[in-house]
Backbone as ProteinMPNN parsed JSONL, in Angstrom:
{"seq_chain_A": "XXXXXXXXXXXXXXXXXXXXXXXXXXXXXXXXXXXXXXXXXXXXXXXXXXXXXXXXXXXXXXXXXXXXXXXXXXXXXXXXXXXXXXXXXXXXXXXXXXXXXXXXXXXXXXXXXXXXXXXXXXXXXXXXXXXXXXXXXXXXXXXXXXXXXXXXXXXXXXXXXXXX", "coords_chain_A": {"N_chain_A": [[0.854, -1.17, 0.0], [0.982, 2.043, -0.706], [1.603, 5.499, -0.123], [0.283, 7.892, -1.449], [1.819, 11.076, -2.034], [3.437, 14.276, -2.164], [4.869, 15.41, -5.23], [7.097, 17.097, -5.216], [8.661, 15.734, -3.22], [10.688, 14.02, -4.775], [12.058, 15.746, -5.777], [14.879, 16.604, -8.219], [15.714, 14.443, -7.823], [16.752, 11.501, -9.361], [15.651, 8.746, -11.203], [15.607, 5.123, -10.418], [14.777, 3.328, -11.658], [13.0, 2.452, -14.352], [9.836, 1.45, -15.989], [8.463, -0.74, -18.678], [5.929, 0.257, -18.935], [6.251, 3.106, -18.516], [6.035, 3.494, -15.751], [7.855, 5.113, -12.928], [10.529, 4.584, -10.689], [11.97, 5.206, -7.471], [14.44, 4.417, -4.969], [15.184, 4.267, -1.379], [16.599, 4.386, 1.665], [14.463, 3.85, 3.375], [12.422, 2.987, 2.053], [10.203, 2.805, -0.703], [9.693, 4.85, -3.478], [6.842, 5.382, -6.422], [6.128, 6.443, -9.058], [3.393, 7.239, -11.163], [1.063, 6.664, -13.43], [-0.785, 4.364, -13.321], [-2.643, 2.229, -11.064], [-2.745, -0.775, -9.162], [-3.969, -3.766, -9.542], [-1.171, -6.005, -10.944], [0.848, -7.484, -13.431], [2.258, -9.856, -10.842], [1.685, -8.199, -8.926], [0.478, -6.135, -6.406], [-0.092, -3.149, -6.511], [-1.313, -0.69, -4.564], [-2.85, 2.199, -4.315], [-3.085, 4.824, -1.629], [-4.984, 7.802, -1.88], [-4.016, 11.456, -1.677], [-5.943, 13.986, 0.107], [-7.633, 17.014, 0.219], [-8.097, 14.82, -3.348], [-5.217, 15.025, -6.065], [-5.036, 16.474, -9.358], [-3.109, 15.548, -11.331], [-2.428, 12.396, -13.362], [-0.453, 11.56, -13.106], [0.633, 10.033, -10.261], [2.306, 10.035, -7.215], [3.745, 7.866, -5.168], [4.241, 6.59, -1.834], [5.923, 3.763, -0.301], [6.602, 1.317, 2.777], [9.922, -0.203, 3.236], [8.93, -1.629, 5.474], [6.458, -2.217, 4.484], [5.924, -4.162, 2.523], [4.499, -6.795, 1.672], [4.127, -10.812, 1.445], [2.408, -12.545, -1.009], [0.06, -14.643, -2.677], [-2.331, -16.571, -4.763], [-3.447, -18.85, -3.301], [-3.407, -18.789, -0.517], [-4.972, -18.115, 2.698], [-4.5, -14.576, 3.324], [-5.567, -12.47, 3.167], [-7.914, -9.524, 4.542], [-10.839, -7.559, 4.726], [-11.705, -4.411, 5.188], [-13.869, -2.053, 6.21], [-14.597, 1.607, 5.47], [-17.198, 3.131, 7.204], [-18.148, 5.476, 7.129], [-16.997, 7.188, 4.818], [-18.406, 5.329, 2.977], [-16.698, 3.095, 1.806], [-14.791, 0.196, 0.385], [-12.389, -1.877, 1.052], [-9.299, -4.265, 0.614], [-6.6, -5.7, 3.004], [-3.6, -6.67, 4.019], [-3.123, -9.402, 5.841], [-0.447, -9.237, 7.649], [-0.593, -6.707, 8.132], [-0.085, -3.841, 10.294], [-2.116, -3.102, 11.125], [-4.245, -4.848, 11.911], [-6.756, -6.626, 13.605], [-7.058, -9.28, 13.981], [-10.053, -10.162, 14.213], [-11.53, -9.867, 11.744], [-12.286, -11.971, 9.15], [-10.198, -14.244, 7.773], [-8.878, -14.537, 4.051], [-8.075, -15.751, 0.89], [-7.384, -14.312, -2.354], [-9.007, -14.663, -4.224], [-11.754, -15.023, -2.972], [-11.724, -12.574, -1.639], [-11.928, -11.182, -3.238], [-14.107, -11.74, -4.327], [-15.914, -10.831, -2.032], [-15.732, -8.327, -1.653], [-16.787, -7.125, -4.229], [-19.387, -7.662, -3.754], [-19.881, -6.463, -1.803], [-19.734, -4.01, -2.479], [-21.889, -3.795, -3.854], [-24.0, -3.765, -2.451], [-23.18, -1.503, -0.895], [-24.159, 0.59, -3.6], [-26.188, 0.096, -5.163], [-29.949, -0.772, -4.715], [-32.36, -1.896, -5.17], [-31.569, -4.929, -4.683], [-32.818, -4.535, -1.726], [-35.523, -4.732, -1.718], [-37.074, -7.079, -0.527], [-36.428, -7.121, 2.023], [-37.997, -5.885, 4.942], [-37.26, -3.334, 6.618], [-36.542, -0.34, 8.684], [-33.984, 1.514, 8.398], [-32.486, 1.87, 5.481], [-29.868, 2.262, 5.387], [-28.242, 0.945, 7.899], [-29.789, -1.606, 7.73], [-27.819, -2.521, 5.788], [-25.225, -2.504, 6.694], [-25.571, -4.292, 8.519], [-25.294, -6.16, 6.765], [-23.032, -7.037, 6.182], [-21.924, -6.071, 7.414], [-21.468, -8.941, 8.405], [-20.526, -10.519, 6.457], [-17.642, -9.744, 6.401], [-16.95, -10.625, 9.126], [-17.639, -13.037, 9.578], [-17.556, -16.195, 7.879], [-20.244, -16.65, 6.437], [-22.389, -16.993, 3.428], [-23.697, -14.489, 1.3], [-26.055, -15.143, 0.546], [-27.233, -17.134, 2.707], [-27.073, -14.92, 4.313], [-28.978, -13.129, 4.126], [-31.091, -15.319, 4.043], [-31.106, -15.242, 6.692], [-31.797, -12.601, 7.286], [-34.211, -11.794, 6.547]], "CA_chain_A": [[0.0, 0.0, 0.0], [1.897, 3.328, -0.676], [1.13, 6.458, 0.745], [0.295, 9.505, -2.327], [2.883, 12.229, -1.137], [3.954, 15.383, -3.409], [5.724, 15.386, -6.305], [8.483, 17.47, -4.893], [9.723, 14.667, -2.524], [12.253, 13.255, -5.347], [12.483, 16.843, -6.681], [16.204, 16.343, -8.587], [16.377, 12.506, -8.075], [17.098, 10.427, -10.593], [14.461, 7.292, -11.207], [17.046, 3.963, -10.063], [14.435, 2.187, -12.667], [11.843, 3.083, -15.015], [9.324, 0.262, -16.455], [7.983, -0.5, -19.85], [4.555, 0.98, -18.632], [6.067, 4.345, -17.832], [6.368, 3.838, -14.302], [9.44, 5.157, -12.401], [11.1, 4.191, -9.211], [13.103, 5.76, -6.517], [14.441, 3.656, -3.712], [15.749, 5.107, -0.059], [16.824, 3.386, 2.477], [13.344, 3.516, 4.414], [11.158, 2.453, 1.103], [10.407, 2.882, -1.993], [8.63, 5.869, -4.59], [6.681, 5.353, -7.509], [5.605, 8.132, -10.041], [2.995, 6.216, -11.981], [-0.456, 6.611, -13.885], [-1.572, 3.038, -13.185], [-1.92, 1.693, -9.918], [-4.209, -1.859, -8.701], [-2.711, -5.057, -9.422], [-0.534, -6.016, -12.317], [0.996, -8.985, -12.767], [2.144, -10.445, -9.625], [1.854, -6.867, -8.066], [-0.807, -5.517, -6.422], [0.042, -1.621, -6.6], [-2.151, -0.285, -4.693], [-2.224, 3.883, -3.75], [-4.024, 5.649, -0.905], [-5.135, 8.716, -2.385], [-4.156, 12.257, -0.985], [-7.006, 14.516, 0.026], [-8.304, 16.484, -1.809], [-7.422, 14.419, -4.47], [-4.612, 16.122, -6.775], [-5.4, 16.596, -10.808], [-2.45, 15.057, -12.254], [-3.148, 11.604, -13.785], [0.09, 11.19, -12.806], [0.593, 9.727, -8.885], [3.818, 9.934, -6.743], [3.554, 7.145, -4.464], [5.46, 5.808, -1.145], [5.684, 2.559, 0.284], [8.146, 1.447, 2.993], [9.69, -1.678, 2.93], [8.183, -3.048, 5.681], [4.869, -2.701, 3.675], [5.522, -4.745, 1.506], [4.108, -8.644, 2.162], [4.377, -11.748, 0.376], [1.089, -12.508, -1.868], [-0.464, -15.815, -3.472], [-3.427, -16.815, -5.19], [-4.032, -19.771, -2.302], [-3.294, -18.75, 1.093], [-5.572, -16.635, 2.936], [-3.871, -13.424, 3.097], [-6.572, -11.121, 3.268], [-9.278, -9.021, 5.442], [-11.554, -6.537, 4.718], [-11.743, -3.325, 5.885], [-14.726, -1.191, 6.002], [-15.022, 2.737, 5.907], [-18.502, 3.596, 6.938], [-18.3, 7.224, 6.798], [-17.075, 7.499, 3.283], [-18.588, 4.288, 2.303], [-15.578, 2.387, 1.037], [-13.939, -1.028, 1.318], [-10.907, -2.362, 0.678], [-8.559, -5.189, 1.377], [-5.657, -5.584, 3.455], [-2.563, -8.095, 4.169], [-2.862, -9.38, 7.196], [0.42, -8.796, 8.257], [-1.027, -5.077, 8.294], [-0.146, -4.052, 11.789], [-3.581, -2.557, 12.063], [-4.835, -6.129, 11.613], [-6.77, -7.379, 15.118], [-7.653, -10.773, 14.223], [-11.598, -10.316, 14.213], [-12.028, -10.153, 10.538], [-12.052, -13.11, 8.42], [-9.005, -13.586, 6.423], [-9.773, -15.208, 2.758], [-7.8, -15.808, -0.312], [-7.992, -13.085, -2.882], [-10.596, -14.594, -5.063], [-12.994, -15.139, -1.895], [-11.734, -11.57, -0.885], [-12.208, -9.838, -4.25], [-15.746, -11.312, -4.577], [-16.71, -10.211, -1.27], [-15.541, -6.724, -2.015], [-17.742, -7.198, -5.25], [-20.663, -7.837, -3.23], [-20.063, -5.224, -0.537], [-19.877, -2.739, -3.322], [-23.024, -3.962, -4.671], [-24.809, -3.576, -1.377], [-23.187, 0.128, -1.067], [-24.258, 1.32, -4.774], [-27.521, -0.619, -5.479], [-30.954, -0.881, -3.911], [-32.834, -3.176, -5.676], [-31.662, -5.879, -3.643], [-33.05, -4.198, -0.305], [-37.156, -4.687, -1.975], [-37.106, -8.365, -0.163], [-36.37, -6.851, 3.157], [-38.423, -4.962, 5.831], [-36.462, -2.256, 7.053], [-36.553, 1.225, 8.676], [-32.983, 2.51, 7.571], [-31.58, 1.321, 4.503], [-28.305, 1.938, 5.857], [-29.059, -0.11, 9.021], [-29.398, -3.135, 6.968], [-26.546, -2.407, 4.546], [-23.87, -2.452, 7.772], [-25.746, -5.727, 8.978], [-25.316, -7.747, 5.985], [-21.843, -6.319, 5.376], [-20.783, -7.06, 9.023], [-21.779, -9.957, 8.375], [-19.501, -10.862, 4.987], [-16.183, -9.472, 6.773], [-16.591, -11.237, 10.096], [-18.129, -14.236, 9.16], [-17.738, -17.026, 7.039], [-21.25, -17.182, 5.775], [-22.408, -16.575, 2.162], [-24.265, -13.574, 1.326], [-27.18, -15.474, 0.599], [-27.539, -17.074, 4.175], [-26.859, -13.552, 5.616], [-30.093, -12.456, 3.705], [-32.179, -15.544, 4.198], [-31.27, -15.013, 7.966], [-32.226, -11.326, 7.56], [-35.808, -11.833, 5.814]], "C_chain_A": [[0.899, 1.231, 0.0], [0.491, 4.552, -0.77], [1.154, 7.562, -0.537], [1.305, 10.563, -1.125], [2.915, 13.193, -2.535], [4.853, 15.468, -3.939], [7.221, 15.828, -6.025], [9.682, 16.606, -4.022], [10.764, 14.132, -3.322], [11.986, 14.314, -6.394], [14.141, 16.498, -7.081], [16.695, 15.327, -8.294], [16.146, 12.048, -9.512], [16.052, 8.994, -10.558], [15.895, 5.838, -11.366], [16.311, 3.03, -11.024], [13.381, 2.694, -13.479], [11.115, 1.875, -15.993], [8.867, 0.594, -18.028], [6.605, -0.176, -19.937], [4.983, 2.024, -18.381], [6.207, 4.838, -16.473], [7.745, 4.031, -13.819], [9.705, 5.175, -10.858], [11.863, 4.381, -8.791], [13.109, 4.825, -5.151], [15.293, 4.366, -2.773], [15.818, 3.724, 0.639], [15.664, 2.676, 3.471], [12.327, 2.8, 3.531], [11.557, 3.321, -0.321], [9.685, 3.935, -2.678], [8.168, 5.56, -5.864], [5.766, 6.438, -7.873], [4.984, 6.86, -10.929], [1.224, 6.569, -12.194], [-1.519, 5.515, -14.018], [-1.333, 2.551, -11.798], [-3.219, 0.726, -9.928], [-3.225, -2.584, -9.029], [-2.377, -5.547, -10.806], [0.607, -6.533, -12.511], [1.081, -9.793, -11.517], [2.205, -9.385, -8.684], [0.702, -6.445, -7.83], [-0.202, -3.722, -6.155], [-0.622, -0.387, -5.83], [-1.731, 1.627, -3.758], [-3.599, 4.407, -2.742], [-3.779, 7.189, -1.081], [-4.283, 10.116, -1.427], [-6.08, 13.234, -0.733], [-7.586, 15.819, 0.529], [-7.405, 16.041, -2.945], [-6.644, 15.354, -5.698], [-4.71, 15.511, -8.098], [-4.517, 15.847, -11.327], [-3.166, 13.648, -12.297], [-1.829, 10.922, -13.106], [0.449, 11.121, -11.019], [1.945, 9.863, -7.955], [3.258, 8.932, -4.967], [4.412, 6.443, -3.412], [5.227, 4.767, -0.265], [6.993, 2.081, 1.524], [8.757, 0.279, 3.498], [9.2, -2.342, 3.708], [6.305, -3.342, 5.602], [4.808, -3.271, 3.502], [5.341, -6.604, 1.817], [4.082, -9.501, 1.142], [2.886, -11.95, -0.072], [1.267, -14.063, -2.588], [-1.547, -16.069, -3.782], [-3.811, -17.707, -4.03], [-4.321, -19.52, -1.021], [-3.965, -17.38, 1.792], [-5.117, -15.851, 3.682], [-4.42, -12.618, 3.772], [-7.563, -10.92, 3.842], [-9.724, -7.787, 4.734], [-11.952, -5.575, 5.172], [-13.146, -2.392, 5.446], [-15.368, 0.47, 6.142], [-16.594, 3.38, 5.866], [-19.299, 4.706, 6.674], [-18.166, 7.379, 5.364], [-17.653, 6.334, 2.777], [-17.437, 3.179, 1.353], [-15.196, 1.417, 1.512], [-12.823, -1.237, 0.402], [-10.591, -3.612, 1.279], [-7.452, -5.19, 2.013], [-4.839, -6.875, 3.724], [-3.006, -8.11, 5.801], [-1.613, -9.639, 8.064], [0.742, -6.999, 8.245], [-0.477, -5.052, 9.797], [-1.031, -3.723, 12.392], [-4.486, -3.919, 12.439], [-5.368, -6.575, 13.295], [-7.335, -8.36, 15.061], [-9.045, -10.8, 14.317], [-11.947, -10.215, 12.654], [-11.533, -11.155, 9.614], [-10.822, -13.162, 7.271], [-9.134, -15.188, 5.113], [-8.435, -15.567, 1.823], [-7.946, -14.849, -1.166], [-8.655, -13.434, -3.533], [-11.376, -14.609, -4.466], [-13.056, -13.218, -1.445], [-12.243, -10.746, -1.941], [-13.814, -9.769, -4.518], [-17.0, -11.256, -3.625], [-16.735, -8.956, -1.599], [-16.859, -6.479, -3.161], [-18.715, -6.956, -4.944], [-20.878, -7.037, -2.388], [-19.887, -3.902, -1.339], [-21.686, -2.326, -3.705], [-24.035, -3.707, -3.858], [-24.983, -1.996, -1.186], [-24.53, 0.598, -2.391], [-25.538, 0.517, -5.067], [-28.838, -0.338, -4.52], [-31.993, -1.626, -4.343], [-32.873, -4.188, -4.971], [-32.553, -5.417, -2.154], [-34.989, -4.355, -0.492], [-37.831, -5.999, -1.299], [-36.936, -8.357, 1.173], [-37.068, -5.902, 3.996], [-37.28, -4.349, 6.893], [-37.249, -0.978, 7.406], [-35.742, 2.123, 8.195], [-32.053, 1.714, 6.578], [-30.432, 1.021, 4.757], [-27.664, 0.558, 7.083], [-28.397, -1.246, 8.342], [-28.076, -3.065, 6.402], [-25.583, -3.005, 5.517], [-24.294, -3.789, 8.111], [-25.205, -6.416, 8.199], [-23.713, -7.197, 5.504], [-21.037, -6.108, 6.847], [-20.272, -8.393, 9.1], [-20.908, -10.808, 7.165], [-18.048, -10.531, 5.624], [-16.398, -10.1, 8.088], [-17.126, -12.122, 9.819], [-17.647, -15.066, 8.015], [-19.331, -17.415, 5.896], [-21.442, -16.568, 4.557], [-23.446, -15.803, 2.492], [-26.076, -14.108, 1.136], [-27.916, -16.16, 1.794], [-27.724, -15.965, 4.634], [-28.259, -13.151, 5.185], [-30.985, -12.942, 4.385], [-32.433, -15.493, 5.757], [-32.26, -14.09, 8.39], [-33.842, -11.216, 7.069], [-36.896, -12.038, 6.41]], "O_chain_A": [[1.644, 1.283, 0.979], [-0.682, 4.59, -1.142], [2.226, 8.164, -0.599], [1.375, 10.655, 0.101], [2.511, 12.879, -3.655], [5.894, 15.625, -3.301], [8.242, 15.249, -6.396], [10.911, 16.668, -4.038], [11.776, 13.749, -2.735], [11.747, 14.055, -7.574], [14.756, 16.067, -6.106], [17.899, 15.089, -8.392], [15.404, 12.359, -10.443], [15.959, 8.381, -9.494], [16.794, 5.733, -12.2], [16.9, 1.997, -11.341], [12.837, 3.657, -12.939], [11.883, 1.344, -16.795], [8.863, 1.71, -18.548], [6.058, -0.326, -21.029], [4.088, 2.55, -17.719], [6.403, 5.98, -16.054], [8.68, 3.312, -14.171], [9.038, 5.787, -10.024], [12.892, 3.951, -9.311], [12.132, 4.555, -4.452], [16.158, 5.094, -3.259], [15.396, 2.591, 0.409], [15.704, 1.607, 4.08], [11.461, 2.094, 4.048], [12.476, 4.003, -0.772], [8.546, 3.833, -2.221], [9.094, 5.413, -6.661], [4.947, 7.089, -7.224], [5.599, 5.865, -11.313], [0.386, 6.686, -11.301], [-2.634, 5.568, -14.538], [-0.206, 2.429, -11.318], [-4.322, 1.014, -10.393], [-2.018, -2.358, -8.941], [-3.201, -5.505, -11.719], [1.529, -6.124, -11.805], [0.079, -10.389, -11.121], [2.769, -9.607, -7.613], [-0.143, -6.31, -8.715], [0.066, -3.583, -4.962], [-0.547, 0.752, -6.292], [-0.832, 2.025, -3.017], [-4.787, 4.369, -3.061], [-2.796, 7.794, -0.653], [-3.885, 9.716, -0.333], [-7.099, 13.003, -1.383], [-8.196, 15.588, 1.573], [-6.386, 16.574, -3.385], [-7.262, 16.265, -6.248], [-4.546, 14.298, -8.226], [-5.114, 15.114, -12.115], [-4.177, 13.441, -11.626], [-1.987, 9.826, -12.568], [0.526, 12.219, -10.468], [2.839, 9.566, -8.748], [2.61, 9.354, -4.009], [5.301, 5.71, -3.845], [4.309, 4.877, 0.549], [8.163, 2.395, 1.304], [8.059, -0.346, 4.296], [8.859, -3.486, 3.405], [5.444, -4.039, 6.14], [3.789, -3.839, 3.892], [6.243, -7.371, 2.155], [4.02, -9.088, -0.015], [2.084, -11.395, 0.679], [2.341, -14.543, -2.952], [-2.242, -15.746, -2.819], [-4.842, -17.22, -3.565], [-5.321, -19.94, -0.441], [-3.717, -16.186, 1.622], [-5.179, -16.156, 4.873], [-3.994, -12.071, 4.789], [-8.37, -11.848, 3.9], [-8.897, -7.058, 4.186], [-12.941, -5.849, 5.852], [-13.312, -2.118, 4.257], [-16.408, 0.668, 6.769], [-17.114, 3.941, 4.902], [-20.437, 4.918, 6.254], [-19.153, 7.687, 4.696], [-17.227, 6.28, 1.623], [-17.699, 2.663, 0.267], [-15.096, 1.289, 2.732], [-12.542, -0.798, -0.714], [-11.248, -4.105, 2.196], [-6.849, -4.273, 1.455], [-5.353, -7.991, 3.656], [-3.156, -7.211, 6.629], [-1.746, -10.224, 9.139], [1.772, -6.328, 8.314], [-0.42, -6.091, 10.456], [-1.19, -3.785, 13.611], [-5.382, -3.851, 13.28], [-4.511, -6.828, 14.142], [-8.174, -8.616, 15.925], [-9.319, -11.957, 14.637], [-13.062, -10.708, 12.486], [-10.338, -11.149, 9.32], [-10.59, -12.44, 6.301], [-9.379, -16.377, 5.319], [-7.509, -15.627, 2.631], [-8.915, -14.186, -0.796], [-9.409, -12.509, -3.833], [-12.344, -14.168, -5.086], [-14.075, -12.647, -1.055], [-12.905, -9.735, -1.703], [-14.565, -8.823, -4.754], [-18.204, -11.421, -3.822], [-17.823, -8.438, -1.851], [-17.786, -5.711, -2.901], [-19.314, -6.08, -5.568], [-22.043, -6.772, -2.091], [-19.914, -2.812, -0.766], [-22.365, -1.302, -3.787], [-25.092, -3.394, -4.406], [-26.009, -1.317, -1.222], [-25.676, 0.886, -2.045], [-25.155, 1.024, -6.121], [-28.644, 0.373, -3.534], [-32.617, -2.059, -3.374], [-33.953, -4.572, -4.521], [-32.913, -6.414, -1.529], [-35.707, -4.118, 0.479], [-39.05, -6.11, -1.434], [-37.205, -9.407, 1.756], [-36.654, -4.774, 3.731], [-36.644, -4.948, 7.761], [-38.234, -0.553, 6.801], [-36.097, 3.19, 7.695], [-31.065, 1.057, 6.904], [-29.879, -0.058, 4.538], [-26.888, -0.388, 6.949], [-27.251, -1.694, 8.294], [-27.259, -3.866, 6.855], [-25.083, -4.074, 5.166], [-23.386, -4.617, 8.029], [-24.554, -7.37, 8.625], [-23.48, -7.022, 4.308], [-19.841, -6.029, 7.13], [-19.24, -8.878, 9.565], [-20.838, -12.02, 7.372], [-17.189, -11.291, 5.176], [-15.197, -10.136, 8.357], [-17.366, -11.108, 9.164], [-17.288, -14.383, 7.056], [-19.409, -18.18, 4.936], [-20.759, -15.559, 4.378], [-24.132, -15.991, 3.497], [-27.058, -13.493, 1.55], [-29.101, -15.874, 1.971], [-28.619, -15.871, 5.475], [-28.861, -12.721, 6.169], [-31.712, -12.287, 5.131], [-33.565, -15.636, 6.218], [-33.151, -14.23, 9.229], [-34.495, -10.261, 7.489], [-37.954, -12.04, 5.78]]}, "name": "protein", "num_of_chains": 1, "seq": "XXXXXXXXXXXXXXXXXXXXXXXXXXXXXXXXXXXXXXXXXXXXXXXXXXXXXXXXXXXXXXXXXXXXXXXXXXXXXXXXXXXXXXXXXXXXXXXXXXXXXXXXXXXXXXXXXXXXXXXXXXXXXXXXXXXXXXXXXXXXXXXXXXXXXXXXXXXXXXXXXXXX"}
């Protein structure tokens, strides 16, 4: 996960590598910088950038990571938890050798993790699904069944027919 920072941090450095996508890379002794207009995962890299805010116009990103971000990754071994911001509505995933990590959220695989995320998007940004449920606050529900997908093991369709 690298940290958006401002451009001027490797004002008059030199890039120690520069990829055949355009991306360029400065390394320090504490971590690493990338200047880069693509970030998510790409090949065996997941890339990923936490924005500044307010978000800045260029297309281009200046990004810092520090090495002991960086964790080992595999398609098999579950890796990963889910994090949920309820204020801005957002989720994400995380390594669980995060150090924020406290062991109460389920840790998955990234195809189990990506197509919870999927589904906890779909809960955010939709409402359609919610015409099958008696409710008072839309939101309400939303956080139930979406507590319920990051601490649990159960499938989204149990969590419903629980909730019905």
């Amino acid at each position: 996960m690298f940290q958006e920072v401002l451009i001027n941090e490797i004002e008059g450095v030199a890039a120690q590598y520069e990829s055949k996508s355009g991306s360029s890379y400065y390394y320090s002794e504490i971590g690493m910088y990338r200047l880069s207009n693509h970030w998510g995962r790409l090949a065996n890299s997941k890339w990923r950038l936490e924005a500044l805010e307010p978000a800045s116009e260029s297309k281009f990103k200046l990004g810092f990571a520090s090495w002991t971000s960086f964790y080992p990754d595999n398609a098999l071994d579950e890796l990963y938890y889910i994090e949920m911001n309820h204020i801005k509505k957002t989720v994400k995933y995380q390594h669980k050798n995060n150090p924020d990590y406290d062991g109460k959220a389920i840790l998955r695989n990234s195809f189990e993790t990506t197509k919870r995320i999927k589904q906890i998007r779909n809960l955010l940004n939709l409402t359609s699904w919610a015409k099958y449920f008696e409710y008072e606050e839309l939101d309400d529900l939303r956080n139930e069944i979406i507590t319920e997908l990051i601490f649990t093991k159960k499938v989204l369709e149990e969590i419903k027919r629980e909730l019905a």
